[in-house]
C-alpha positions as CSV (number, residue, x, y, z in Angstrom):
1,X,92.8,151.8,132.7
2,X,94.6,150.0,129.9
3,X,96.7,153.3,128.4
4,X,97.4,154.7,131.9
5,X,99.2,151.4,133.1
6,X,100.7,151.3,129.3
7,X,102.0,155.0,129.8
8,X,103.1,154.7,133.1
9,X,105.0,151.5,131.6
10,X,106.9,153.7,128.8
11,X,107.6,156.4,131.4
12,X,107.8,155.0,134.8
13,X,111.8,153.6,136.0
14,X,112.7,153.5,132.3
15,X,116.0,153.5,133.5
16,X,115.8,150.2,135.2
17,X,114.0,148.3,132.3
18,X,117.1,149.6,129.5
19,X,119.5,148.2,132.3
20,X,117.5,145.4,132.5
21,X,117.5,144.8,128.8
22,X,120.8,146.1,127.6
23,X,122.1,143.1,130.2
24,X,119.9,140.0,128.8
25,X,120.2,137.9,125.9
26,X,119.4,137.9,123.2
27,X,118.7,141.7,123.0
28,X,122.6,142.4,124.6
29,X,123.6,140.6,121.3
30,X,121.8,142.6,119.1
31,X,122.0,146.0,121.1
32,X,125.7,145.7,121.1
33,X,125.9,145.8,117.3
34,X,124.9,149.6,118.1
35,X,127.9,151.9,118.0
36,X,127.1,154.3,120.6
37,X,124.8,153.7,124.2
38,X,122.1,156.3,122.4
39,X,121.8,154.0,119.6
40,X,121.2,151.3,121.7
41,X,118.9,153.5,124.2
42,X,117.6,154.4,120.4
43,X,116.8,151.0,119.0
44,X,115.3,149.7,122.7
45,X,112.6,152.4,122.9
46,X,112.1,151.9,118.5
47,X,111.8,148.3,119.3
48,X,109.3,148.3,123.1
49,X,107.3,150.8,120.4
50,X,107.0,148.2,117.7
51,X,106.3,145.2,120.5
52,X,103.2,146.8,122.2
53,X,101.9,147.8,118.6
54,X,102.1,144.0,117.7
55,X,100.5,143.1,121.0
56,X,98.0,145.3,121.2
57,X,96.8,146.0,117.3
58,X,93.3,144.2,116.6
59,X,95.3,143.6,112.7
60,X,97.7,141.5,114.3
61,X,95.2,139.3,116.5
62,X,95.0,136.6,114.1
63,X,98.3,136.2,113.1
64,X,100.3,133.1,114.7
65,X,102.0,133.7,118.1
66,X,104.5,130.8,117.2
67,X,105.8,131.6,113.7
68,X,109.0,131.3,114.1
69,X,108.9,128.0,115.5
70,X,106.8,127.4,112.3
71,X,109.2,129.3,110.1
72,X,111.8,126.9,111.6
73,X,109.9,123.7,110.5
74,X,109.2,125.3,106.9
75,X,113.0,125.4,106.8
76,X,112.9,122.2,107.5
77,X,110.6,120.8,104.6
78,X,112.3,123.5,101.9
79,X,115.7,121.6,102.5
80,X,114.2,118.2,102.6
81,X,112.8,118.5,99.1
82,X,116.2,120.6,98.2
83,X,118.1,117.2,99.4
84,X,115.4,114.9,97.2
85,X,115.2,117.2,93.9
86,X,117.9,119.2,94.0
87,X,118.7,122.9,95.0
88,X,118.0,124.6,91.5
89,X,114.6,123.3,90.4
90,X,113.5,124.1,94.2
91,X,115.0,127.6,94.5
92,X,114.0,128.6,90.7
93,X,110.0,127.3,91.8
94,X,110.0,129.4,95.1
95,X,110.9,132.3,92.7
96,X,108.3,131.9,90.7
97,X,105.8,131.5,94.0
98,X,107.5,134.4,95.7
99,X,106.4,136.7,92.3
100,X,102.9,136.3,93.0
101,X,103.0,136.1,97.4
102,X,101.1,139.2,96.9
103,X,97.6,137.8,95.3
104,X,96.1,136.8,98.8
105,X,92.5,138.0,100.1
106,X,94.2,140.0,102.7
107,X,90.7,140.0,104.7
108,X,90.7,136.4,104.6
109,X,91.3,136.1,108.3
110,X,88.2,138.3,109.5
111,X,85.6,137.4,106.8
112,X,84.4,134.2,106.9
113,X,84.7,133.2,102.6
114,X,83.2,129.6,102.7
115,X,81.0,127.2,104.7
116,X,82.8,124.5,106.8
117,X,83.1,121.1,106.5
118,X,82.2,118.4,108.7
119,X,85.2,116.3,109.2
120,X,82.7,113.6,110.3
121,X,80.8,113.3,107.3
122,X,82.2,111.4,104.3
123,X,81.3,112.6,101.1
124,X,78.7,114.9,100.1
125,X,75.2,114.5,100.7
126,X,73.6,113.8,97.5
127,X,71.7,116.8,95.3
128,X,68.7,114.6,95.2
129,X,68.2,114.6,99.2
130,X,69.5,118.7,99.3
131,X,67.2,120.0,96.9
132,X,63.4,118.6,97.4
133,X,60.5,120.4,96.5
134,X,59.0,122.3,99.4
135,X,56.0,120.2,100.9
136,X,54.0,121.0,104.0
137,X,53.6,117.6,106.4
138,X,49.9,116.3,106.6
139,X,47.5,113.2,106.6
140,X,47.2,111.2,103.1
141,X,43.8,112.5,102.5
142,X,45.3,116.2,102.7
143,X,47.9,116.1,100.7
144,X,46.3,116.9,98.1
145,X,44.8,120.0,99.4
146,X,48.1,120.9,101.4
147,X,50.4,120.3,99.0
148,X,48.6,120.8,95.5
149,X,50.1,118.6,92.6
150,X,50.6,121.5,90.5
151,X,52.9,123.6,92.8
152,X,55.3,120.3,93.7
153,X,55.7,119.7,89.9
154,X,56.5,123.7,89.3
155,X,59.3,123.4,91.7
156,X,60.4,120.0,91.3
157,X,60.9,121.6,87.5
158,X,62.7,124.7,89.0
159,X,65.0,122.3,90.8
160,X,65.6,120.2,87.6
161,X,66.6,123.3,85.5
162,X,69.2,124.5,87.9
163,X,70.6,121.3,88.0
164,X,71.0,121.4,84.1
165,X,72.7,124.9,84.5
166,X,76.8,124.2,84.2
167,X,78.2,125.6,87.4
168,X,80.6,127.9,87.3
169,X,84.1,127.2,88.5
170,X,84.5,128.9,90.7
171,X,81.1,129.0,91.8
172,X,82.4,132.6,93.0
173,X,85.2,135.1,92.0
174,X,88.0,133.6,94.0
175,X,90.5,136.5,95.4
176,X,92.9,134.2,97.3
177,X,94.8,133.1,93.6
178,X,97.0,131.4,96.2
179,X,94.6,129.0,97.3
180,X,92.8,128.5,94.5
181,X,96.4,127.4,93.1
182,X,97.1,125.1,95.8
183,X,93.7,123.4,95.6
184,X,93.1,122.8,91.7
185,X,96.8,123.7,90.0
186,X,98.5,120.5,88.3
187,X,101.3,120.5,90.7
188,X,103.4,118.1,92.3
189,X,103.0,117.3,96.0
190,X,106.2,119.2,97.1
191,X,104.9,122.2,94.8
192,X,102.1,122.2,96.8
193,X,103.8,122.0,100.0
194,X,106.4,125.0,98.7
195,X,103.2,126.8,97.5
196,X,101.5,126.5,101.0
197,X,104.8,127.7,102.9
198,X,105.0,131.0,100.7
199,X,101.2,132.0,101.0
200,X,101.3,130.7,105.0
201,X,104.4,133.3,105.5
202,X,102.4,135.6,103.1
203,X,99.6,136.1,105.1
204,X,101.5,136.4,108.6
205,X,103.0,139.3,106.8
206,X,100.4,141.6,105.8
207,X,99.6,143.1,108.8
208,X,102.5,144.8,109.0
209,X,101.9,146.2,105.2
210,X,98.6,147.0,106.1
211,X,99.9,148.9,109.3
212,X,103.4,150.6,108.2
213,X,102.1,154.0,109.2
214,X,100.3,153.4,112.6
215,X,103.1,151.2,113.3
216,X,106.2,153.1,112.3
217,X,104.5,156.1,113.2
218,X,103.7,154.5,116.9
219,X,107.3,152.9,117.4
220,X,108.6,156.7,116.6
221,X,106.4,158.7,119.0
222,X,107.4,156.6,121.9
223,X,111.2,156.5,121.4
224,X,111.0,160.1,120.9
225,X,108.9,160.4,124.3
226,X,110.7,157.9,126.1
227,X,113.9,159.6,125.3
228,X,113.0,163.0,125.4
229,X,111.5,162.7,129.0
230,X,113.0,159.9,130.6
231,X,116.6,158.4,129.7
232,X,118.3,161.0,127.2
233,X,121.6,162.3,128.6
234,X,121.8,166.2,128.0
235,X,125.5,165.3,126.1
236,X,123.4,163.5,124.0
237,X,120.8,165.6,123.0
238,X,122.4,167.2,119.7
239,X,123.4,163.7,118.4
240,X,119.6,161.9,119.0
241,X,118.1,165.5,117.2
242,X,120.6,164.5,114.3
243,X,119.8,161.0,114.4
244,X,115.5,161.7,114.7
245,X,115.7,164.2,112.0
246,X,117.3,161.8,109.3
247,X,114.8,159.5,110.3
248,X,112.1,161.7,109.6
249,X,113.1,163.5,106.2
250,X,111.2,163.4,103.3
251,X,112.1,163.6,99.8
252,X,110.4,163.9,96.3
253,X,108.3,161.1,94.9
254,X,108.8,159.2,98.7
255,X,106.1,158.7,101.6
256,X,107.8,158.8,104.7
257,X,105.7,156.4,107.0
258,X,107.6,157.8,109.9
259,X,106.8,161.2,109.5
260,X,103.4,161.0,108.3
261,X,102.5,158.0,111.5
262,X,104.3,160.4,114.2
263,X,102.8,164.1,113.0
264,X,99.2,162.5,112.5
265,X,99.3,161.0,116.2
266,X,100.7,163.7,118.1
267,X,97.7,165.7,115.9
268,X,95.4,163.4,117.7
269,X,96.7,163.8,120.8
270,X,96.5,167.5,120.7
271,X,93.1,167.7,119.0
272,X,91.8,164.7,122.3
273,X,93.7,167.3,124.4
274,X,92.1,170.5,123.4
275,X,88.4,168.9,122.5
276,X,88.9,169.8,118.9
277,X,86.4,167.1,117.9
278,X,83.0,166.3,117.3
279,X,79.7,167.9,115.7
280,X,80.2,171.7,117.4
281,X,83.6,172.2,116.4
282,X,83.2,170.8,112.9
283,X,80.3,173.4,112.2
284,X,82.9,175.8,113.1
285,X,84.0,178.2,110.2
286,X,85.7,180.8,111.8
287,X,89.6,179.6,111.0
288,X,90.4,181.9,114.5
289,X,87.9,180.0,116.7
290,X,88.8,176.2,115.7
291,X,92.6,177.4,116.0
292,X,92.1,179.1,119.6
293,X,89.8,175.6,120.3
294,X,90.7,174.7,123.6
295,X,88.5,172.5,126.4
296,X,91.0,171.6,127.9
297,X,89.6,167.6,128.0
298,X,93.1,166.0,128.8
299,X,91.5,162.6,126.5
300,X,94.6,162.9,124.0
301,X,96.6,160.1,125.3
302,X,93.8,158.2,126.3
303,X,92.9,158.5,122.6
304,X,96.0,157.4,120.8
305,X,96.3,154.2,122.4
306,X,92.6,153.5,121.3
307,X,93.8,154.4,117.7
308,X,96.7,151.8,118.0
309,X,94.6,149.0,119.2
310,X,91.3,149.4,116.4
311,X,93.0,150.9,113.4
312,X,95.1,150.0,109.8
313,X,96.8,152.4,107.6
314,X,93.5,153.1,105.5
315,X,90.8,153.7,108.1
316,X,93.7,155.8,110.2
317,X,94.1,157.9,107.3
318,X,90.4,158.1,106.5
319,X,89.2,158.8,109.9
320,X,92.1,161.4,110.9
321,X,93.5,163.1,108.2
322,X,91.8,166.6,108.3
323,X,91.8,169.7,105.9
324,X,94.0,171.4,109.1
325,X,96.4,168.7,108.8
326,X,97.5,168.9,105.1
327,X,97.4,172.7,105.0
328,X,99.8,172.9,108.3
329,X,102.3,170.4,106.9
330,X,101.9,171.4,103.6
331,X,100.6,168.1,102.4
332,X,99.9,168.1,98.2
333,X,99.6,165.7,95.5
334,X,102.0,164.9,92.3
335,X,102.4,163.6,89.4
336,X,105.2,162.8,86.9
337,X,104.9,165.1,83.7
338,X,105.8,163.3,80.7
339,X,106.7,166.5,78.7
340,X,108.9,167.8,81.2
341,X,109.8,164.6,82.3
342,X,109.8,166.0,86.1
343,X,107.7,165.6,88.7
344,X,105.1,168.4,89.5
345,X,102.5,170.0,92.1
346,X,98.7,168.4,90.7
347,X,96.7,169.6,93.5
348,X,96.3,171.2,97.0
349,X,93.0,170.4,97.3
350,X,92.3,168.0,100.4
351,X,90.2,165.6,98.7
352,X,92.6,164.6,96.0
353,X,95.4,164.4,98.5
354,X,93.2,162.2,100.8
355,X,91.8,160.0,97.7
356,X,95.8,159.7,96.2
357,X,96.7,158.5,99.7
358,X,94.2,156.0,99.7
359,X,95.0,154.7,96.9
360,X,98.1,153.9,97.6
361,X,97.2,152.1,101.0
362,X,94.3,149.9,99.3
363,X,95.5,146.1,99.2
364,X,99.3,147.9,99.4
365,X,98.6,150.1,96.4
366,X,98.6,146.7,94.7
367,X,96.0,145.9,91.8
368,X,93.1,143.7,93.5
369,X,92.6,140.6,91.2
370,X,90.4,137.5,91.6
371,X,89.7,133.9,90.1
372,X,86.5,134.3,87.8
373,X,86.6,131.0,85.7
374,X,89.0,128.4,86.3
375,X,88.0,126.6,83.0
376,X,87.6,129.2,80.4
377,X,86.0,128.5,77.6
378,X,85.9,124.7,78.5
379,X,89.5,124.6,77.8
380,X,90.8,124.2,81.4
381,X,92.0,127.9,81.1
382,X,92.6,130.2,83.9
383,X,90.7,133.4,83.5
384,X,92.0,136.3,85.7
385,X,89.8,139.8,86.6
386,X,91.2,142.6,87.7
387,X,89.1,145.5,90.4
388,X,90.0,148.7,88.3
389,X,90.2,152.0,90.1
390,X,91.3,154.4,87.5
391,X,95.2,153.5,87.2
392,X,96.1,150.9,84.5
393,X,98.5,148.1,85.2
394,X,101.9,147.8,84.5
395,X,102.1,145.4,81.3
396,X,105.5,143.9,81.8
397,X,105.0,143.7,85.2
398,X,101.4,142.2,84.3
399,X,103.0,139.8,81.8
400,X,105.4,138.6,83.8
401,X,102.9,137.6,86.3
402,X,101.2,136.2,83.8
403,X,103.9,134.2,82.6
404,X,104.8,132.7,86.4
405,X,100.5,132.0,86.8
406,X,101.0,129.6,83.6
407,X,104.1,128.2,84.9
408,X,101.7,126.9,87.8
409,X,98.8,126.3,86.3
410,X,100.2,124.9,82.8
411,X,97.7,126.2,81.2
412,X,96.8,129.5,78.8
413,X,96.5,131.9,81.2
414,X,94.4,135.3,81.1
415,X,94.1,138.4,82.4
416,X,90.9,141.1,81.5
417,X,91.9,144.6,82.9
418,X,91.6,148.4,81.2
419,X,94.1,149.9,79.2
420,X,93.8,153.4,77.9
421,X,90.4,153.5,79.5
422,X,89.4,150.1,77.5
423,X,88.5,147.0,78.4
424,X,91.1,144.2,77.8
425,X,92.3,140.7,77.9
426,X,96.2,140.3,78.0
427,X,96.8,136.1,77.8
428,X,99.9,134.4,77.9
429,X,99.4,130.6,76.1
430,X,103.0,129.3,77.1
431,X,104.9,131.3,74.4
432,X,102.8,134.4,73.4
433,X,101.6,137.4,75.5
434,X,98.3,138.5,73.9
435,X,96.5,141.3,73.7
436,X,93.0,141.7,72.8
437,X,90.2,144.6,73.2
438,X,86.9,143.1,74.8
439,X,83.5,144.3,73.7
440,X,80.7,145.0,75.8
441,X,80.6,141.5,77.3
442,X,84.2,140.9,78.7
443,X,84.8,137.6,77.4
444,X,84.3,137.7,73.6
445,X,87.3,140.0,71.4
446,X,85.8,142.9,69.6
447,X,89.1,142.4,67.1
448,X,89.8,139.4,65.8
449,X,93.7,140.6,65.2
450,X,95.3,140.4,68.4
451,X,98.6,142.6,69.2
452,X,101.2,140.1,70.0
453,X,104.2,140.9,72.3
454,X,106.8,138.6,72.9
C-alpha cells in the first residue's frame, strides 16, 4: 500500500539516502550553508517532508510541474520590456500588479467557470440561428396542428424581448479581477503581458497558502520522526530539542502553523490508532470512557497520509479539530480591547474558536471580491462587490487598492462593502476616494453628500 512503502521510505536506510544527498548537487550547495551536520540532517528531513507533500497533495495537482523553467522565460520577457521602456515605468507597474496578485478565483483550477471555445470556429454563430422558436418537425399539412401559430409567435416574442434586455457586463460576477483586467483593461500590450506573468505566478502559489498548516505541519512531523528514530546522534539530542522547540513556540496575537499542523496530525494518528472515531464513540459522554478509548485499530498512520493527499488548511481544520483538541492544548479565541488597548481571552467555547480559525483560512483570511458591472452606470466604470462575513475592510488598505484598480483600468473605480454594519460604496475617480451610504438597492446613494477622503 501507498503509506507503507511511503513510511518505509522515511524510515528505512535513512542513513544512506542523507549520505546520498548531503554528497550531490545542488542540495550539497545549499546543505553546506548549514552550520552544524544536525542542521543539515535538520533541513534534509524539513525539506523530503515538504517534497512528498507537494507530490502527493490533490491542491498541488494542477499546478505546473515546470515553473521554473517558466519563471525563467518570464524573466526573460520582464527584462525585454525593461530594455525597450525603461527599468522605472516597468518596475513601478509590477508594483502596482503585485498590490492586487491576491484578487484571483483561487478555485479556478477545479471548477470549470466558462464554456469553451472552438478554436475551429470563426466568429460567433449568429443570435438569430441560436435562439429559434421551439418547433416540432412534421408534414406541411400538420404544421399547423403541430406547431400552432399562436404558441411560435408567444415565443418568437419571448425571444425578441430578451434580446432587447441590455446584457450585463459581466454577464456574471467575475471573481478572477485578474482576468477580467487582462481581458477588457485599456492597457498596453506589454501591460498585459506583465499583468499575465503576475497572476500566472499568482495562481501557482496558492496552494501553498491554502495548505500552510497541513504542509508545515506535515514537513515537521516527519523531520521530527525521521530524526528521533532513525539518524539523530545521542550528542545531539539536547541541541535538535532546542532547535524543535523554537520552532514550535507560540506567542500572542501569532498562529503558529507548525505547532497547530504537527499536534493536529499526531492527534489523528493517535485517535486512527486507538479507534476514537466514528458514530459510537461520538455518542459517548462519559469524559472517562472516550479518554480510556482504545481498539487498538493500528489505522493511524495509514490515516495521516490519506489526510495529506485529500485535504487544505480549511477542510483539515473543519474535519479534525475536536472539542478534545482545544481543551487539551488549551486552544481560545482573542481579541484586541480598544479601552485597554491589550489583547484579551473572548471565548473558550469550541465553536467560536473553530469559526475564528476559519475565518482566517477562508481565501487566506483575505476579503472575497468579484467583478459585478464592468460598465457602471453606462460610464465605462468598474464596479467592485465585496462577500461580507461580519469583519469590515480595512479603508486605507481598501483605498489603496482602489487607487492601483484605477491605475489599470483608467477609469472611476468602485467598491460596495459594509462599514459599521452599513452598506457602502467607497469610489476612487482618479483624485478622490468617496464614500457613500447605499440604500436598500446597492447601487443608488441614500445621501447625496458624500464623505470625501483624500
Amino acid at each position: 500500500m501507498e503509506y507503507e512503502q511511503l513510511s518505509k521510505g522515511y524510515s528505512y536506510g535513512l542513513q544512506k539516502i542523507y549520505e546520498l544527498v548531503i554528497n550531490n548537487d545542488p542540495c550539497y550547495a545549499y546543505l553546506l550553508r548549514c552550520n552544524s551536520m544536525l542542521d543539515q540532517k535538520l533541513v534534509m528531513a524539513h525539506v523530503m517532508g515538504h517534497c512528498d507533500f507537494f507530490k502527493n497533495n490533490h491542491w498541488f495537482s494542477r499546478t505546473n510541474r515546470k515553473m521554473l523553467d517558466q519563471m525563467a522565460n518570464h524573466g526573460t520577457r520582464i527584462r525585454s520590456h525593461m530594455e525597450e521602456l525603461g527599468v522605472e515605468p516597468v518596475e513601478e507597474f509590477i508594483d502596482v500588479c503585485l498590490s492586487i496578485e491576491n484578487l484571483i478565483d483561487i478555485h479556478l483550477p477545479f471548477i470549470k467557470r466558462r464554456e469553451d471555445r472552438d478554436r475551429s470556429s470563426f466568429g460567433e454563430q449568429p443570435p438569430e440561428d441560436r435562439e429559434r422558436p421551439l418547433k416540432f418537425d412534421s408534414k406541411a399539412y400538420m404544421d399547423d396542428f403541430m406547431n400552432p401559430p399562436g404558441f411560435v409567435k408567444e415565443q418568437q416574442d419571448r425571444i425578441d424581448q430578451e434580446r432587447e434586455k441590455p446584457r450585463s457586463f459581466p454577464e456574471h460576477p467575475e471573481r478572477d479581477i485578474m482576468l477580467f483586467l487582462i481581458e477588457h483593461a485599456p492597457l498596453d500590450a506589454w501591460q498585459r503581458d506583465v499583468l499575465s506573468i503576475i497572476r500566472d505566478e499568482s495562481y501557482y502559489f496558492a496552494p501553498q497558502a491554502q495548505t500552510k498548516i497541513m504542509n508545515e505541519g506535515w514537513a515537521s512531523f516527519w523531520h521530527s520522526t525521521i530524526l528521533t528514530q532513525c539518524i539523530l546522534l545521542p550528542a545531539e539530542v539536547v541541541d535538535y530539542a532546542d532547535h524543535h522547540s523554537g520552532t514550535m513556540a507560540t506567542s500572542p496575537g501569532r498562529l503558529n502553523p507548525y505547532k497547530l499542523g504537527i499536534e493536529l496530525l499526531r492527534d489523528i494518528e493517535e485517535r486512527w490508532n486507538r479507534g476514537q472515531f466514528g458514530p459510537e464513540y461520538e455518542e459517548c459522554d462519559n469524559y472517562e470512557v472516550r479518554r480510556k478509548w482504545d481498539r487498538q485499530l493500528g489505522l493511524g498512520r495509514q490515516k495521516i497520509f490519506e489526510v495529506r493527499k485529500i485535504h487544505s488548511d480549511v477542510t483539515f481544520i473543519d474535519t479534525f479539530l475536536t472539542p478534545d483538541f482545544c481543551r487539551r492544548h488549551k486552544i481560545f479565541s482573542f481579541k484586541y480591547n480598544d479601552q485597554h488597548e491589550t489583547y484579551e481571552i473572548e471565548s473558550r467555547e469550541f465553536k467560536k474558536i473553530k469559526d475564528r480559525l476559519l475565518f482566517q483560512l477562508t481565501n487566506f483570511g483575505q476579503p472575497i471580491i468579484r467583478v459585478k458591472d464592468g460598465n457602471y452606470r453606462n460610464r465605462g466604470e468598474l464596479y467592485l462587490q465585496q462577500e461580507h462575513f461580519g469583519i469590515d475592510l480595512k479603508l486605507d488598505h481598501a483605498q489603496d487598492t482602489l487607487r492601483h484598480l484605477h491605475r489599470l483600468w483608467t477609469r472611476p473605480v468602485h467598491l460596495e462593502t459594509s462599514v459599521d454594519g452599513r452598506t457602502t460604496l467607497l469610489s476612487f475617480d482618479g483624485s478622490d476616494h468617496t464614500i457613500r451610504p447605499l440604500g436598500g438597492t446597492g447601487h443608488e446613494p441614500a445621501e447625496p453628500k458624500d464623505r470625501r477622503r483624500g
